[in-house]
N, C-alpha and C positions, 0 to 999 in steps of 0.2 A: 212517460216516466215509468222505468219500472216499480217502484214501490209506490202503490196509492191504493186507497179503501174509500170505496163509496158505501157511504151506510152502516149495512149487517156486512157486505160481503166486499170483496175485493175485486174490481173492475180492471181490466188493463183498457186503458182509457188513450187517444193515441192523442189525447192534449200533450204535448212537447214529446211524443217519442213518434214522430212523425216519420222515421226512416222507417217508421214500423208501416207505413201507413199506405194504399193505395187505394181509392176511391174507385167504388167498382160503380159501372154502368153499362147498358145494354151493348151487346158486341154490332161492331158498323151491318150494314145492310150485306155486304160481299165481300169477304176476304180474297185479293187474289195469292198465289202461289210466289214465297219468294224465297233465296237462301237466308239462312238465319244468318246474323252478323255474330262475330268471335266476341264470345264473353270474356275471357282470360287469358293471357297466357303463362305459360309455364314459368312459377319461379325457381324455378332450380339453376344452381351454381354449382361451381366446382368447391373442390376442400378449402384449396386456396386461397381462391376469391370472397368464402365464408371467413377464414378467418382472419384475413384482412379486414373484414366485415369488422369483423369481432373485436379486432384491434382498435378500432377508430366509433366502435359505439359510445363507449363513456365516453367522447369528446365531442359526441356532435354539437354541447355547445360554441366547439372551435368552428364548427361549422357556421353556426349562426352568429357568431361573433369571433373576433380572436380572444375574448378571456372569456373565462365564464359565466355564464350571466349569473348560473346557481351561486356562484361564487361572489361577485360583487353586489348583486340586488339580493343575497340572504346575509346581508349585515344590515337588514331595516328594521328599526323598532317597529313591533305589532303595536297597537292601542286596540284594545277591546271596549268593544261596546253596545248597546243595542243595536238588534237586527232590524232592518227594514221590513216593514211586513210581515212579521214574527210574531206571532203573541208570546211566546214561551222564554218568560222570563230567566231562565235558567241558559238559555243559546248566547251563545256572546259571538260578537261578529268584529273582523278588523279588515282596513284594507290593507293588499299589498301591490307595490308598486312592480312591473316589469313592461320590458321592452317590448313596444310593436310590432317591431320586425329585429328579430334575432340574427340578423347578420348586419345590422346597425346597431347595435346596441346601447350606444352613446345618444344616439335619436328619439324620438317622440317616445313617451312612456302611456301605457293603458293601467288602470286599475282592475286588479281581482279581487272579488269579496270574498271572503271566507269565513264563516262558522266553526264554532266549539263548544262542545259539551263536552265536560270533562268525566273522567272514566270514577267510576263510582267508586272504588278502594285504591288511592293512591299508593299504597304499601305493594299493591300487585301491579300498578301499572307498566305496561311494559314499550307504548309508543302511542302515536297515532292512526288510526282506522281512517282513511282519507274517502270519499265518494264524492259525486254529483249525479247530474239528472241523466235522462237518456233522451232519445233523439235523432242528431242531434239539436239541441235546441230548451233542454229544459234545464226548470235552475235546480241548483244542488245546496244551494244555503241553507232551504229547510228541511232539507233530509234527516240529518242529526235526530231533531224533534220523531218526525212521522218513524223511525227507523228504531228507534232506542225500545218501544216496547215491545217490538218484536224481536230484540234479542237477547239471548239468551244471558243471565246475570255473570255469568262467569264471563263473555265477551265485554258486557259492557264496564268491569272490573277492569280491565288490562286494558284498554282505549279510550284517548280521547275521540270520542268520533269528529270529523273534519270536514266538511259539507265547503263547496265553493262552487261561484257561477263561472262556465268558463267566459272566458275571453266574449264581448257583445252581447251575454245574454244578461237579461235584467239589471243588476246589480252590477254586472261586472263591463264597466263604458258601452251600454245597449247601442247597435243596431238599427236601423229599420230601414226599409225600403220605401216608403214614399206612400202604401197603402193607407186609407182608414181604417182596414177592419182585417183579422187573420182571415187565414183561407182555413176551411173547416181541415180538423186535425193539424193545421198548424201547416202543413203541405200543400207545396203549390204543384196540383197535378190537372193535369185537363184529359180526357177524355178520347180518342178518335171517334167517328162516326164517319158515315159515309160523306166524303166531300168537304172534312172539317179541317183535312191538317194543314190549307191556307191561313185560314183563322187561329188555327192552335199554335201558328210556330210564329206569325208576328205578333201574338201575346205573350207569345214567350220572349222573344225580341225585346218587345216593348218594357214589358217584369224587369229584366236584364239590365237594361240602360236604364231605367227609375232604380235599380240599384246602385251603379255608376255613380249616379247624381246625387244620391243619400249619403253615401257607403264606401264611395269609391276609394276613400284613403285606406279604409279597413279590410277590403276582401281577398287583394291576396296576403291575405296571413292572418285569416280563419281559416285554419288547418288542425288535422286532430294534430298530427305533430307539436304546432306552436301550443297548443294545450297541455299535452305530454312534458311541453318546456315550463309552462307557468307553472304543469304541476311541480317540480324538480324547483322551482325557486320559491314555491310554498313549501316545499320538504325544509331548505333552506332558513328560510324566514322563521320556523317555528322553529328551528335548532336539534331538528333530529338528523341523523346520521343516515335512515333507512325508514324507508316509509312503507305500511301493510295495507292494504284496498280490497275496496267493496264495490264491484261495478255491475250493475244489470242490462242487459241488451246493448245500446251503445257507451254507454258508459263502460261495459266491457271491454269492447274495442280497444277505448282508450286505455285502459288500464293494458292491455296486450303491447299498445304501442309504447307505452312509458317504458313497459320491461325492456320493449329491443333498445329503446334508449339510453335507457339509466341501467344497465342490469346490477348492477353494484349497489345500487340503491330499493332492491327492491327487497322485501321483506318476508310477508305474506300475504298472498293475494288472490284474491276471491273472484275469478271474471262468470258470471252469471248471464249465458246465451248470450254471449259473444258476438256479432259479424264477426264474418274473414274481413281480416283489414286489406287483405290481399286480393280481395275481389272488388271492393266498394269503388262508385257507387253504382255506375249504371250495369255492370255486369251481374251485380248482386239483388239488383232486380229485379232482373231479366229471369235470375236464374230460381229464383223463390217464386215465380208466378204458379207453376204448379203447388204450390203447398196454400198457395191463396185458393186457388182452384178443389182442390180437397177439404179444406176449413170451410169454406161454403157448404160442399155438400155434405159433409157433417153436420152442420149445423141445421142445414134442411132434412136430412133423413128424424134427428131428434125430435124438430119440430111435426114433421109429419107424425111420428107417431103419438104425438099431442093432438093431433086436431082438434080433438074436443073441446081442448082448451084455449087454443089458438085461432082456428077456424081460418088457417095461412093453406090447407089443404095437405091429400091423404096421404100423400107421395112426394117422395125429395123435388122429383121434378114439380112437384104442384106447385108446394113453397116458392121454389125458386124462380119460378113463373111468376108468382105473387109480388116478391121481392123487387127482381129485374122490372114486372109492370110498373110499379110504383116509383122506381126510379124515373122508368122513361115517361113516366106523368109529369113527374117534376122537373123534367128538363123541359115540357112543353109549358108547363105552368108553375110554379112554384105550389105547395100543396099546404093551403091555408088552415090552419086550424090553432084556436087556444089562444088567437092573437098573432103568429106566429105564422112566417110563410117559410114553408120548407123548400130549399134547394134541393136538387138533385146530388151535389156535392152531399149537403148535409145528412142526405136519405145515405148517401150509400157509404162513407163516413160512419155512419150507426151503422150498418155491417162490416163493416169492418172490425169495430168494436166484438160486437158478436162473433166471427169468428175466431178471435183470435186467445177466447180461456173460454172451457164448457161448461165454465159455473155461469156465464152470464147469459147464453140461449136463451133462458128463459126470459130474461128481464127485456130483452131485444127481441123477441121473438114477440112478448106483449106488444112493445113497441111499434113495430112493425101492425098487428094484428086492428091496433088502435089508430093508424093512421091508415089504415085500408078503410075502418068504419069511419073515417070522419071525426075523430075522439083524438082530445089532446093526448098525447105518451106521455108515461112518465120516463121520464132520464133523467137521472139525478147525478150526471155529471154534462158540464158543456159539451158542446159540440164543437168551435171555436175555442181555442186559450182562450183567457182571461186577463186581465191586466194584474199584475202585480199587486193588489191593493195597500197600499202604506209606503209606498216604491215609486218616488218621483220620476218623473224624469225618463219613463221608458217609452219608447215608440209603440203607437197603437201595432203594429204590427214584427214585432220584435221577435216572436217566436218564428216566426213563415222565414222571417230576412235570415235571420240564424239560422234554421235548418238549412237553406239555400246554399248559404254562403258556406257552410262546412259541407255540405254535399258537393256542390261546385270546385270545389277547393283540394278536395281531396285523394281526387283520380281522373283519371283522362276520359273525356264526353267528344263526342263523333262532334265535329264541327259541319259536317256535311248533312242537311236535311233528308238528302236521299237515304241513307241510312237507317234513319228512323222510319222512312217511309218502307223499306223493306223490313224492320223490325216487327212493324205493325201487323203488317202481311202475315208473317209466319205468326205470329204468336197468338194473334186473332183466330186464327184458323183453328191452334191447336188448343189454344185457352181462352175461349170468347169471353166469358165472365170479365176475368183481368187483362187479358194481353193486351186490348187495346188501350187501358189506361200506366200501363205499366211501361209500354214498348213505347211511348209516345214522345214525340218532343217533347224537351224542359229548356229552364232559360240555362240551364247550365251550358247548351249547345251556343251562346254568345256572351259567355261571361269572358272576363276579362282572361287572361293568362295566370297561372299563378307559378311562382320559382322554385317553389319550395318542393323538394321531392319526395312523395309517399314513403314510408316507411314499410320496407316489408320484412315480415317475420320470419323468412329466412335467415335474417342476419340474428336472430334473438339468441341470447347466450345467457338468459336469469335462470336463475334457478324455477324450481316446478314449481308452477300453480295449481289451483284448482279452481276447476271451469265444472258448472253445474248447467244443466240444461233438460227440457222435457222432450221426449222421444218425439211428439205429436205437436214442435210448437208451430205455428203457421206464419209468427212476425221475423223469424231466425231457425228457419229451420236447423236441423240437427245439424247436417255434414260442415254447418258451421265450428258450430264448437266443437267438433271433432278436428274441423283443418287447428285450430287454436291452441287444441290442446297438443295434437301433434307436434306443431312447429315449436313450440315451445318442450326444449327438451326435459325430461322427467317428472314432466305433469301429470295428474291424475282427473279422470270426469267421474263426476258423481250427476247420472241420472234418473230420472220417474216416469214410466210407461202413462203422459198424461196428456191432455192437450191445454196447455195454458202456455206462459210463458214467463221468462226470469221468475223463476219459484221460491228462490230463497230471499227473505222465511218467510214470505203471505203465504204463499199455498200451505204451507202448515204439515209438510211429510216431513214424518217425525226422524225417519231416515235422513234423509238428503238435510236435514237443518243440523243432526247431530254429527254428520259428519265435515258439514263446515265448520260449526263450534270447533266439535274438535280439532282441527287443523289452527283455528285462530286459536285457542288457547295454549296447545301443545307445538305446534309447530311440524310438528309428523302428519306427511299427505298421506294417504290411504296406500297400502302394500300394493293395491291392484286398482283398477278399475272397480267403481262400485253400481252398481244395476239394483236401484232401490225398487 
């Protein structure tokens, strides 16, 4: 999720922002030599066939249906009423009804929950502030709440803020796949090791068809697209004309993809580190493995010059020796302490965390330092999602099945094992840390087909956004939201020489938050690029 606060300080925690997430573990015994497999290819078009594009955006619900869905499912009465799992009495929640699959329209209906908190001076209000969670895979109902005091009075004056789960996640007709328990960080990643990818690719198999069997009616159409559409029938349903957004890391995404969709519909919008929609999933990485690789050793150069206080040792390499040992202890044993047996998933899961904002090294670095001695860590956020508490009815494993099933869903995965096995190869060699859990088979390589076609931002014709991001983030890296802000013609980036990630407003730069203010209140993006 992008916005959460553990504590005094603000964690980026990879509970439901799982796409953030890759689970490091020791690199195989021998990488041999192989060609790297093609991450992307070129979106480029001609003028022509761009604005052809362009012509047939605001229709694509003709695509998914021949009327509009915005158009017949936003004539549903809302009823507000308390939120599920909310304490915050002041949230009000309704469902709304839309289509499973958008080119049946007439067909099976799913519900989406949505949240409201209302904009604190009706006399200025000027629409709705729409978000959810990030991912994909987390929920966005109680955003509203966690979100409203970090902003700023003059935004929370002009918006309702608009929080909704999408499509399968928690509240909104959940998911699951057939597990008891998530996979730490909500992602189902395995590992290579010398001699593993027999076992790693028919668990992947296996994952896959226990989704089938759960899910099978739902997965193809977990797509960010059919979210982009439920958003556009929640625009609908609440009786606005044009809808303004607030997205952090994937939630980003989405908000990018709703513009190439609805561009007519969009208002002001805020995509905060971004993915390229245009790369996801598997090329996207592939291609962030190095910035995993650098966030590591970041994270180990700070701690080394802690030693005193950490006793992880003197030198980046030492840490990370430290680090990496302790993983591969817990893949031979689970590493028992406090009552608690630690996975090797769960060990490297917690680095992950750690690298990925440099206000939290320390607290991970204890962590770590404490499970070297044999001493419970404190971590004061899970390792594993959590269930919903007050939220019937959700599958123990609802966040992992929803990440899957929108990763899956969402771009084209090598059907051929060989592939991966050459990924492994090259990436291992050149990024032992990540490559091998990063480059590895997923069950995405046996999921089902899905019809629906990715949405790329080439074809985008909304008006300009503003995309905020940190020079240094390691879960989205930069050249992200830079392809984002580019494709998206007459946008502006506002960003902070920092290593965290989706910054606005927890990170608290007084810069980069007043210059979204400003944008939501005013509506004028910034003359230039802004470099806080």
């Amino acid at each position: 999720m992008a916005y959460q606060t553990s504590g005094s300080r603000r964690v980026v925690v990879v509970m439901f922002a799982v796409a953030l997430a890759a689970v490091l573990t020791a690199p195989p015994a021998a990488a041999a030599r192989a060609a790297d497999s093609a991450v992307a290819a070129s979106q480029g078009a001609d003028s022509a066939a761009a604005e052809r594009s362009t012509d047939s955006t605001e229709s694509t619900e003709a695509a998914a249906g021949a009327d509009s869905a915005a158009g017949r499912f936003g004539r549903q009465e809302l009823h507000w009423g308390d939120c599920a799992g909310v304490a915050d009495a002041a949230l009000r929640c309704a469902e709304v009804a839309v289509p499973l699959d958008y080119h049946h329209p007439h067909g099976r209906k799913i519900t989406i929950v949505v949240s409201r908190l209302p904009a604190t001076d009706p006399a200025r209000r000027r629409g709705v502030l729409l978000t959810t969670g990030g991912g994909p895979g987390g929920p966005g109902v109680p955003l509203p709440s966690s979100l409203a005091p970090m902003l700023s009075p003059e935004v929370r004056a002009r918006y309702d803020l608009i929080g909704f789960d999408m499509r399968f996640v928690e509240r909104s007709t959940p998911i699951g796949c057939g597990q008891d328990v998530e996979e730490p960080g909500g992602y189902w990643v395995r590992t290579a090791t010398s001699g593993s990818f027999p076992s790693d690719t028919a668990e992947a198999r296996a994952y896959a068809r226990a989704c089938m069997r759960a899910a099978g009616w739902a997965l193809p159409h977990a797509t960010t697209a059919n979210a982009a559409r439920d958003m556009d029938v929640i625009r609908a349903a609440l009786g606005e004309e044009k809808i303004s957004y607030l997205g952090g890391s994937y939630a980003g995404m989405l908000g990018a993809v709703y513009s190439t969709l609805f561009p007519r519909r969009v208002d002001r919008f805020v995509l905060d580190s971004p993915p390229n929609a245009d790369l996801v999933w598997r090329a996207y990485e592939l291609a962030r493995t190095p910035a995993f690789e650098a966030g590591t050793a970041a994270f180990a150069a700070w701690t080394a010059q802690r030693n005193a206080d950490y006793g992880l040792g003197d030198t980046a390499q030492k840490v990370t020796d430290a680090v990496t040992g302790l993983i591969r202890r817990a893949r031979t044993a689970p590493i028992v302490v406090g009552g608690h047996a630690w996975t090797s998933d769960e060990v490297g899961t917690l680095l992950v965390v750690g690298i990925y904002d440099e206000r939290s090294f320390g607290l991970v670095a204890a962590a770590f330092a404490a499970l070297a001695a044999g001493r419970e860590p404190f971590v004061p956020f899970p390792l594993r999602p959590l269930p919903p508490a007050g939220v019937p009815g959700v599958p123990a494993d609802n966040h992992t099945a929803t990440n899957m099933a929108y990763r899956c869903g969402d771009g084209p995965w090598p059907r051929d094992p060989r592939d991966y096995l050459r990924d492994i190869a090259s990436y291992s060699e050149r990024y032992p840390l990540f490559g091998p859990a990063n480059a590895n088979i997923t069950p995405c390589a046996f999921w089902p087909r899905i019809e629906d076609e990715p949405v790329r931002l080439s074809a985008n014709r909304s008006p300009g956004v503003l995309v905020t991001a940190a020079l240094r983030d390691v879960a989205v890296p930069i050249a992200n939201s830079r392809a984002v802000a580019a494709r998206i013609r007459g946008s502006r980036m506002v960003t902070i020489d920092a290593h965290t990630h989706a910054p606005y407003p927890a990170y608290g730069n007084a810069c980069l938050n007043g210059a979204v203010d400003a944008f939501l209140t005013t509506g004028t993006l910034p003359a230039a690029d802004v470099a806080c």
